[in-house]
Kinemage of the C-alpha trace (Angstrom):
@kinemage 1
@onewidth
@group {chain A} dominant
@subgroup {mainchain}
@vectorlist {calphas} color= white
{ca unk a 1} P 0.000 0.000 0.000
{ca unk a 2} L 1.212 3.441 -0.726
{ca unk a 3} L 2.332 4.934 1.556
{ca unk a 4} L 2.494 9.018 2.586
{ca unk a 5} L 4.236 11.090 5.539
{ca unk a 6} L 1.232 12.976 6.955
{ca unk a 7} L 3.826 15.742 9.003
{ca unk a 8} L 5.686 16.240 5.728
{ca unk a 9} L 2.550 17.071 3.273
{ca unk a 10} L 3.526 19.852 0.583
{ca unk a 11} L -0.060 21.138 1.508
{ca unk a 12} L 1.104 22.368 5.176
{ca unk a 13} L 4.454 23.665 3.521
{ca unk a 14} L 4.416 26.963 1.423
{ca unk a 15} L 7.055 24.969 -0.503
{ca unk a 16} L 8.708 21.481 -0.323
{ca unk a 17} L 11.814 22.981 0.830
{ca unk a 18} L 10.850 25.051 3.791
{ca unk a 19} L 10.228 23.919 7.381
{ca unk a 20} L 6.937 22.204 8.678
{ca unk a 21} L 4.377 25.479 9.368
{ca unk a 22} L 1.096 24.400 10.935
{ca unk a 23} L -2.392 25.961 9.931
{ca unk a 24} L -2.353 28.858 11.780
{ca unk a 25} L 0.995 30.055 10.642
{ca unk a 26} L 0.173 30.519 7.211
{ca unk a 27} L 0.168 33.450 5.139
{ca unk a 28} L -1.970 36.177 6.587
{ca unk a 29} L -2.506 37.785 3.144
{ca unk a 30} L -3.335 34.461 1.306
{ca unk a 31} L -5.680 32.786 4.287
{ca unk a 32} L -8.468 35.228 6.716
{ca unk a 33} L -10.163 33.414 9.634
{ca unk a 34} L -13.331 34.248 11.412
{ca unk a 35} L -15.329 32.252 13.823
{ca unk a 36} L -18.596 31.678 13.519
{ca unk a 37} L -20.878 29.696 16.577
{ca unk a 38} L -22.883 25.957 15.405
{ca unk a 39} L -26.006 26.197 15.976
{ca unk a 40} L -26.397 22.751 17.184
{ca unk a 41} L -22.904 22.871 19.061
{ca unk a 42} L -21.273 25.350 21.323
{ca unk a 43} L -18.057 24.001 19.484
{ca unk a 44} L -16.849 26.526 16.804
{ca unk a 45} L -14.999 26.065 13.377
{ca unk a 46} L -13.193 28.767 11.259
{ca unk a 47} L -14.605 30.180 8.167
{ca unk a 48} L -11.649 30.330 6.116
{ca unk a 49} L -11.955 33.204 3.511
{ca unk a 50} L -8.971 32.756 0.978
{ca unk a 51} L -7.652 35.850 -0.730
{ca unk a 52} L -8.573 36.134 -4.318
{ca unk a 53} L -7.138 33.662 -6.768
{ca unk a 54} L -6.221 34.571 -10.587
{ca unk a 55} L -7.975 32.937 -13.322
{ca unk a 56} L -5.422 32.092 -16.014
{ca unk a 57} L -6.246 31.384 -19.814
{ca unk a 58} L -5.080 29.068 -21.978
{ca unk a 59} L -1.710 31.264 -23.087
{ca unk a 60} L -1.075 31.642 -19.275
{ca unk a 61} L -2.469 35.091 -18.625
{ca unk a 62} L -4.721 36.848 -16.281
{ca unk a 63} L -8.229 37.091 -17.216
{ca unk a 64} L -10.352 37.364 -14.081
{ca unk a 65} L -9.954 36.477 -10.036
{ca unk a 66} L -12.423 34.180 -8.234
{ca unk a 67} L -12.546 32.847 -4.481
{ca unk a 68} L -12.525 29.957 -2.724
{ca unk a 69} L -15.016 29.876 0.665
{ca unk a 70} L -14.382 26.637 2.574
{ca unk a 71} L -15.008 25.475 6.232
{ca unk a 72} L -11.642 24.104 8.107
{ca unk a 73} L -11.136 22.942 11.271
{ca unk a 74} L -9.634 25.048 13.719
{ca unk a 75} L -5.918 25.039 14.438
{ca unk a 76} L -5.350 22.953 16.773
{ca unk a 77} L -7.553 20.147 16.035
{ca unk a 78} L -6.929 20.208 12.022
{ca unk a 79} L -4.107 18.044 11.812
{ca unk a 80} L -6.066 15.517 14.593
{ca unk a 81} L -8.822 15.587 12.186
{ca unk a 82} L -7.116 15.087 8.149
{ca unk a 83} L -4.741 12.602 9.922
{ca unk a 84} L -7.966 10.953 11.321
{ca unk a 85} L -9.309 11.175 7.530
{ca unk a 86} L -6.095 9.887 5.378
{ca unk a 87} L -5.913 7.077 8.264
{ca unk a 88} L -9.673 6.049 7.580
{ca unk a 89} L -9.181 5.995 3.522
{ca unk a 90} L -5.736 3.922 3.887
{ca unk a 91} L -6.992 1.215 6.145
{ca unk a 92} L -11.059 1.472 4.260
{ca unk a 93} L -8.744 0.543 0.964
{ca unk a 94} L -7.166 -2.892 2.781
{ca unk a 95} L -8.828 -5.942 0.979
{ca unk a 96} L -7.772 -7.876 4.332
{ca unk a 97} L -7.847 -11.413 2.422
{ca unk a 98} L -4.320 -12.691 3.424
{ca unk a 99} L -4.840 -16.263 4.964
{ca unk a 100} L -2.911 -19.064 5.608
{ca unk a 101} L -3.926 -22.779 6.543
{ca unk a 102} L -3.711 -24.456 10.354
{ca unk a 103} L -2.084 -28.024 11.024
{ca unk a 104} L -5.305 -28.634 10.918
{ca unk a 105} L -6.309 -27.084 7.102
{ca unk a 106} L -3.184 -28.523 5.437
{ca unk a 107} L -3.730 -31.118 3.518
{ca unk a 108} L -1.991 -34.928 4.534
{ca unk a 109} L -1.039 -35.384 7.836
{ca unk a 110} L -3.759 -37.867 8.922
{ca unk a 111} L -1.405 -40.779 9.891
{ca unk a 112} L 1.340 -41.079 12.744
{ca unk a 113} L 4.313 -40.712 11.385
{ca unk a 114} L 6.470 -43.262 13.334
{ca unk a 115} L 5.252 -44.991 16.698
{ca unk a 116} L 5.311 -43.252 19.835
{ca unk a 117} L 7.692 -44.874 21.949
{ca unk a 118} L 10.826 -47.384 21.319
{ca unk a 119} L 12.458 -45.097 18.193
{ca unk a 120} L 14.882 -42.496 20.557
{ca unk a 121} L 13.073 -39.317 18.694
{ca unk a 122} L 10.412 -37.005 19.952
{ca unk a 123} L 7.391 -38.177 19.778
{ca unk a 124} L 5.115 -36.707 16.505
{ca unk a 125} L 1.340 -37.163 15.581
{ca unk a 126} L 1.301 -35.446 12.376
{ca unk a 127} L 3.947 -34.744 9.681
{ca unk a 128} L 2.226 -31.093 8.701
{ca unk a 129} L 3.068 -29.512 12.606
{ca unk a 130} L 4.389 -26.404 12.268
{ca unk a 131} L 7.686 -27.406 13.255
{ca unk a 132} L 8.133 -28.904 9.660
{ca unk a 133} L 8.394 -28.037 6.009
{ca unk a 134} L 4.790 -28.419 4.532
{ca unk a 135} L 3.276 -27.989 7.910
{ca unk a 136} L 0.764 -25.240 8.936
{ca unk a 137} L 0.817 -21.799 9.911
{ca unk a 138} L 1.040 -20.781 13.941
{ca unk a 139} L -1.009 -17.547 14.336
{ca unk a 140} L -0.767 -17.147 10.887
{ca unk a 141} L -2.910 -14.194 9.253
{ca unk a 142} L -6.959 -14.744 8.462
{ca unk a 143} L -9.615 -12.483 6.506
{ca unk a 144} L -10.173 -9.400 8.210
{ca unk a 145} L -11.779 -6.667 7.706
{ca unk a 146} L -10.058 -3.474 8.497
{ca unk a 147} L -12.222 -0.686 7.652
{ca unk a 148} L -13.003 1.517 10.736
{ca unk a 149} L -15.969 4.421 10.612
{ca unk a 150} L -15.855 7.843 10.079
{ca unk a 151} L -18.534 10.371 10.385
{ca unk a 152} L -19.514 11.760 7.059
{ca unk a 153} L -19.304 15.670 9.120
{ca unk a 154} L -15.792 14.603 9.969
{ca unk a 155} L -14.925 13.409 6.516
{ca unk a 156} L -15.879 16.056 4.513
{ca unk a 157} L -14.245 18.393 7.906
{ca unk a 158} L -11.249 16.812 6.422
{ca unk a 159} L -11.094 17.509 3.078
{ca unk a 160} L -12.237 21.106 3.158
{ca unk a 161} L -9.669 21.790 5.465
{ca unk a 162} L -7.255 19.834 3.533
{ca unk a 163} L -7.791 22.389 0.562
{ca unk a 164} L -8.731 25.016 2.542
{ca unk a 165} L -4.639 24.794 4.018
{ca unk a 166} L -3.574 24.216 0.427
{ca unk a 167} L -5.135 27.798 -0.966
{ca unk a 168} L -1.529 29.231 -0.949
{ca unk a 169} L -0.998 26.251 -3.786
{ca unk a 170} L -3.989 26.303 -5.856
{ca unk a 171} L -3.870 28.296 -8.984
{ca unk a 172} L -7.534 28.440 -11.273
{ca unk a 173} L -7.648 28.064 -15.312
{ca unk a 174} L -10.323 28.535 -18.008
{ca unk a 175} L -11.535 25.419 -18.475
{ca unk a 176} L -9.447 23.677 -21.373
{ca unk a 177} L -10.749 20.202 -21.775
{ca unk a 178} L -12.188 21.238 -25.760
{ca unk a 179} L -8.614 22.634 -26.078
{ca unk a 180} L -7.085 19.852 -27.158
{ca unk a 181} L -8.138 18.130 -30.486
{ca unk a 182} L -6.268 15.456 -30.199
{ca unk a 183} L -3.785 13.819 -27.932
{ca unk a 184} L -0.507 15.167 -27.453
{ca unk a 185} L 1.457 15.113 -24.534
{ca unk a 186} L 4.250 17.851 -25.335
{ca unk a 187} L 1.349 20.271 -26.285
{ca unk a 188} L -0.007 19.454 -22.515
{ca unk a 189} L 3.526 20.064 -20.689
{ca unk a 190} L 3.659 22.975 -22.959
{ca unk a 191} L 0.252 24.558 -21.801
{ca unk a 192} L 0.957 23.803 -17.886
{ca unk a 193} L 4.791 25.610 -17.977
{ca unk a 194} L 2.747 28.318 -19.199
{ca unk a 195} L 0.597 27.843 -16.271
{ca unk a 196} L 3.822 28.047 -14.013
{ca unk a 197} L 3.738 24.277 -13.109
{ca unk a 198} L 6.593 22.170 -13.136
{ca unk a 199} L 5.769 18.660 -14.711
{ca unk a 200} L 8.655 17.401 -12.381
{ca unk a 201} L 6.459 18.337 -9.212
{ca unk a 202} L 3.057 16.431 -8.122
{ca unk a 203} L 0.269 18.862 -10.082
{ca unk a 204} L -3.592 17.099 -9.380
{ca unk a 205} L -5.927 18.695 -11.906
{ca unk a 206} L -9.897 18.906 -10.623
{ca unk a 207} L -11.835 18.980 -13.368
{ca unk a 208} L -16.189 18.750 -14.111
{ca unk a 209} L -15.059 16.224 -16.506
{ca unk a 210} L -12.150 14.732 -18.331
{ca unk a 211} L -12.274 14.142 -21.953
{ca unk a 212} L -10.709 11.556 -23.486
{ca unk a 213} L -7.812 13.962 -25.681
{ca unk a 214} L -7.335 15.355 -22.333
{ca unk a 215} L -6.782 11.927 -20.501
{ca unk a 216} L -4.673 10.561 -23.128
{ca unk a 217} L -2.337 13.843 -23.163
{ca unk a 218} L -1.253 13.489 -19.400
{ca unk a 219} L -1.557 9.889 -18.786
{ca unk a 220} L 2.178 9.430 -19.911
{ca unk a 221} L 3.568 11.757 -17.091
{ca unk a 222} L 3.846 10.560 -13.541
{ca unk a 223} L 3.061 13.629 -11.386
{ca unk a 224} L -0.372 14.697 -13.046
{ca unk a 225} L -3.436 13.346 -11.496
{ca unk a 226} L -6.766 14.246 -12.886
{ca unk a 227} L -10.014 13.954 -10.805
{ca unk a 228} L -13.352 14.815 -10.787
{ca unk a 229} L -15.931 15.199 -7.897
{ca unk a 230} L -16.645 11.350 -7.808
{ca unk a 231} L -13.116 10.442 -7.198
{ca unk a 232} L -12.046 13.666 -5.241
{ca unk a 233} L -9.776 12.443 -2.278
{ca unk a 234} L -8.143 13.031 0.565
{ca unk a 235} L -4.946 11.016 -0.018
{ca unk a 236} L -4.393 13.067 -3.475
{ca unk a 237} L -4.680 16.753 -1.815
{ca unk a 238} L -2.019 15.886 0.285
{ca unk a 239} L 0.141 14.266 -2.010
{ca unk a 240} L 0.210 17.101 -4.199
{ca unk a 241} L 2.420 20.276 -4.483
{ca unk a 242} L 0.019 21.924 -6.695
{ca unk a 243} L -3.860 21.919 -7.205
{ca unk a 244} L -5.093 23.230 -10.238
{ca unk a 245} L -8.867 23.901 -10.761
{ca unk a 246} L -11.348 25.662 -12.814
{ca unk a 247} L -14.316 27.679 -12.329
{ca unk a 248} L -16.994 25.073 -12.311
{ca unk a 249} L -14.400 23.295 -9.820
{ca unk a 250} L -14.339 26.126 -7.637
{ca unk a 251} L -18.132 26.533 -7.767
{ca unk a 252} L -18.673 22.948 -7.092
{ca unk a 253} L -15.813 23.107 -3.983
{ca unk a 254} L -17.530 26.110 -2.184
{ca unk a 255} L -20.876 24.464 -2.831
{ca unk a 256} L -20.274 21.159 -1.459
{ca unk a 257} L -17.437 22.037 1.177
{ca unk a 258} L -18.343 26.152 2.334
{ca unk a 259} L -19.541 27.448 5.413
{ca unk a 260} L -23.024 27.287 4.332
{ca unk a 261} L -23.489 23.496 3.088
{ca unk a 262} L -27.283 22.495 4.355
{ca unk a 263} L -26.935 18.620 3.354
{ca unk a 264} L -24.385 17.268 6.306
{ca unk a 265} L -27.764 15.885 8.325
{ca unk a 266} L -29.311 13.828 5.294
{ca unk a 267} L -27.462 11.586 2.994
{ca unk a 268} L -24.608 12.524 0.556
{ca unk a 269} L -25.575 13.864 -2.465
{ca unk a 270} L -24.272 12.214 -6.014
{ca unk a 271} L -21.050 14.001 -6.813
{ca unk a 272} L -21.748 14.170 -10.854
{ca unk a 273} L -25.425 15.571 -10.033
{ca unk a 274} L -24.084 18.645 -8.183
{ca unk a 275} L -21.349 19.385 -10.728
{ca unk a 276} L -23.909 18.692 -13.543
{ca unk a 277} L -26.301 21.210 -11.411
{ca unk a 278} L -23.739 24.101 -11.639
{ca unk a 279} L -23.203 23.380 -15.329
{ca unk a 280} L -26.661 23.611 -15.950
{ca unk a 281} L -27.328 27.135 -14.228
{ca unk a 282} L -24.002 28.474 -16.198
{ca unk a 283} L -26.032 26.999 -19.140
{ca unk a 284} L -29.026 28.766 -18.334
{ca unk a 285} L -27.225 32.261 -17.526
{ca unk a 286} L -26.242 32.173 -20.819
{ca unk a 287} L -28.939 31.202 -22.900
{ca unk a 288} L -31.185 33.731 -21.211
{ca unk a 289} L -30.918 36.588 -23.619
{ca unk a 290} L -31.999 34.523 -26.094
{ca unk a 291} L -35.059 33.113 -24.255
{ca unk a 292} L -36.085 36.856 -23.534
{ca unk a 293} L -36.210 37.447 -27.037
């Protein structure tokens, strides 16, 4: 299983080659807290108001600013809580199907090998003990399952404050999944230098949707990761040194992770439905002017 160093995230650095800096030493100009009371706690988490973020275009240059408005833990329980989260995900993952057989499940051993008494050896009922080649397992490992609970509050605590704490490395882009009319990775390393990523560094792309061009033009390099709201995870935010999104992302992020999320007390909601809501009232917005006339 892969495995990650929690303490040594890129999310909790400002970059991989500073010291460790918890939440509540980060940038004052790039992350604002303010408290605001539960209503059905007298526990209190931080409304974390990131500092605008650039839209970029395709060529790499400025063409608007946008906001990300997500709820995070406060600072001295959010590592307790993401380490709580990426712990749940790792051991939830564990297929816990290793077995091995007893004396008793190996196959042969029925007869006595030699009589008890009268041969000068120790005396031995079964030629598959453990104490021989071919013999079974002692306290050997058994199917198991590993998976432990986590609340769904607490999970989605964890993820929001997970990205909230990597704001400081998320850059926004015009969305650029029709960009590409064919696949071609050097035309995709090509479009994220202009971006200011390095393809050397761990970049995880959170897209509405991923075409097929656009799959097939970053599947050859190692660092890139592209997700969409269904398979949006913990494990990945922290393993990355960059997050990229775009607008529909960022929409679907404060939607599903702000301050002001109503759906924590009834089931989750489908992932692709709420992404395919926001597309639909962009949609809308922009076919209006034509409805009107």
């Amino acid at each position: 299983m892969t495995s990650l160093s929690f303490f040594s995230s890129s999310i909790f650095l400002s970059s991989p080659h500073q010291n460790l800096k918890s939440l509540s030493t980060l940038k004052p100009n790039s992350l604002k807290t303010t408290t605001r009371p539960l209503t059905h706690s007298s526990k209190t988490l931080i409304r974390s108001e990131i500092a605008t973020i650039p839209i970029l275009s395709f060529e790499g240059e400025k063409i608007g600013e946008t906001f990300l408005d997500l709820k995070a833990a406060p600072a001295e329980t959010a590592r307790a809580v993401v380490h709580r989260g990426i712990i749940t995900d790792q051991r939830n993952k564990r297929r816990g199907t290793a077995s091995t057989l007893t004396r008793a499940e190996v196959r042969g051993g029925g007869a006595k090998p030699y009589p008890q008494k009268k041969t000068g050896r120790a005396r031995r009922g079964s030629q598959r003990t453990p104490l021989r080649p071919g013999g079974g397992v002692i306290f050997g490992p058994k199917p198991k399952d590993w998976s432990i609970k986590i609340n769904r509050k607490e999970k989605r605590l964890a993820i929001s404050t997970a990205l909230a704490s990597a704001a400081t490395n998320t850059i926004v882009v015009e969305d650029f999944g029709d960009k590409f009319e064919k696949p071609k990775t050097k035309e995709f390393i090509e479009v994220i230098k202009r971006w200011g990523l390095d393809p050397k560094e761990k970049n995880m792309f959170l897209l509405p949707e991923v075409s097929d061009n656009l799959k097939l033009s970053s599947r050859n390099i190692g660092t890139i990761k592209m997700l969409t709201p269904r398979t949006l995870n913990l494990f990945d935010i922290l393993n990355a040194d960059k997050l990229v999104l775009t607008q529909p992302s960022v929409d679907y992020l404060n939607r599903m992770y702000g301050i002001d999320y109503e759906g924590e007390d009834e089931d989750d909601d489908d992932d692709e439905e709420a992404i395919e809501a926001i597309a639909d009232e962009e949609t809308e917005a922009s076919e209006s002017p034509d409805a009107s006339e």
